[in-house]
C-alpha positions as CSV (number, residue, x, y, z in Angstrom):
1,X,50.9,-5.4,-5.1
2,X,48.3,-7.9,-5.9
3,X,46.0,-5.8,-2.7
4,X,46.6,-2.9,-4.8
5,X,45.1,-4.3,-7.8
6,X,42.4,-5.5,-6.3
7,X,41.7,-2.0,-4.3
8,X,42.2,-0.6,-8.0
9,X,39.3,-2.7,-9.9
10,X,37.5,-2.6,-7.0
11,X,36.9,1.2,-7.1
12,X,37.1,1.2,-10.7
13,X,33.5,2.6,-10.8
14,X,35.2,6.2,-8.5
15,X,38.6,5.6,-10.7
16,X,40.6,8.8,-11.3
17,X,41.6,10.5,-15.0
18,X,45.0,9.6,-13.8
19,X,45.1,6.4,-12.2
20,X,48.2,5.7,-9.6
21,X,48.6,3.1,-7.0
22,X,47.0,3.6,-4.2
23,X,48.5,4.3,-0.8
24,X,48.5,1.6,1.5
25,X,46.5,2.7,3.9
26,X,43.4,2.7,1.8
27,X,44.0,-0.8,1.0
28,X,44.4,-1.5,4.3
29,X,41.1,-0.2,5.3
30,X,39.4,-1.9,2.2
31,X,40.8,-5.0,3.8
32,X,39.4,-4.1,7.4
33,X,35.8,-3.3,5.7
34,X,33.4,-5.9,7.2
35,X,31.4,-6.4,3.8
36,X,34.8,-7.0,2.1
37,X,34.5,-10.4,1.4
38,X,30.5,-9.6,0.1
39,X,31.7,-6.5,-1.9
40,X,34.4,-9.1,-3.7
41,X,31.8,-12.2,-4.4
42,X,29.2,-9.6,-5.9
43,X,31.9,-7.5,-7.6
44,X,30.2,-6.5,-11.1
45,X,32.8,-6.8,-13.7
46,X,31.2,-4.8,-16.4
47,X,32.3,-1.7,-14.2
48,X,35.6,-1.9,-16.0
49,X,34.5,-1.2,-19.4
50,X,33.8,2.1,-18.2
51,X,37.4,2.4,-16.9
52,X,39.7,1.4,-20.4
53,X,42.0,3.7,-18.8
54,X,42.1,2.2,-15.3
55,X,41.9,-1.4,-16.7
56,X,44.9,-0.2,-18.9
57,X,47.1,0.7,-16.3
58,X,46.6,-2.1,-13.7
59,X,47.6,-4.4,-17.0
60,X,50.5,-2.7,-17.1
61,X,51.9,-1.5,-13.9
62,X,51.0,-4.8,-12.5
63,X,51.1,-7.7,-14.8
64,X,54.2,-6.4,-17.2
65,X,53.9,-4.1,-20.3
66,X,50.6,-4.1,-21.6
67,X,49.9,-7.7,-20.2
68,X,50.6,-9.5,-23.9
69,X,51.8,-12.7,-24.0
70,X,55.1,-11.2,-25.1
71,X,55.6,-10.0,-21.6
72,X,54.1,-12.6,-20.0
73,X,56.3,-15.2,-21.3
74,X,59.6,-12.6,-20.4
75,X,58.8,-12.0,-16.9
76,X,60.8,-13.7,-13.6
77,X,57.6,-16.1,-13.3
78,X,57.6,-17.6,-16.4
79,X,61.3,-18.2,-16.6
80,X,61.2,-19.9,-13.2
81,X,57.9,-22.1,-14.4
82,X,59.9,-23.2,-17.8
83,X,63.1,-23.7,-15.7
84,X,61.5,-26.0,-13.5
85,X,59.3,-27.7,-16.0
86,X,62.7,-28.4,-17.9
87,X,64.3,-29.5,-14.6
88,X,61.9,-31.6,-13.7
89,X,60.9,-33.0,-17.4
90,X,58.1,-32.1,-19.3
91,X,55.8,-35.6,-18.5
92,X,57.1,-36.0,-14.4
93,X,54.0,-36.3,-12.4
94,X,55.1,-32.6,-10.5
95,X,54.6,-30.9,-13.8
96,X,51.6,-32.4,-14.9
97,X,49.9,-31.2,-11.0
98,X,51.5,-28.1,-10.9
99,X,48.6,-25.4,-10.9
100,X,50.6,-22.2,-11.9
């Protein structure tokens, strides 16, 4: 899912009225693309305001409703980082590395 994203953004400048996930064999040959790597270091963010729509819908088909905080804090992830952290105690040294 994340590839998908990526593929998404990545293309945001060709993006569809529509957007959808794309099919896997496009990401696939993104992936295979020798000037990947180059493509992804000189990615231009600004492409994206021209794609609210796009931007709109990889926030919410991949990172939860609408991406707020709201959802953020709801989703598998985040109940798995705050039941560790409240495993493990809020000032153990594991929490104070952890890099989530």
């Amino acid at each position: 899912r994340t590839l998908e994203a990526v593929y998404l953004l990545m293309n945001a400048a060709r993006a569809p009225a529509r957007p959808q996930p794309p099919e896997w064999q496009r990401v696939q040959k993104m992936l295979s693309d020798a000037g990947f790597l180059s493509k992804m270091l000189n990615f231009d963010a600004v492409v994206l305001q021209g794609a609210p729509v796009l931007v709109s819908f990889v926030a919410s088909e991949y990172f939860g409703s609408g991406g707020g905080p709201s959802s953020a804090s709801n989703s598998p992830r985040s109940r798995t980082r705050r039941a560790t952290t409240m495993s493990l105690g809020s000032n153990s040294e594991a929490t104070r590395r952890q890099s989530w």
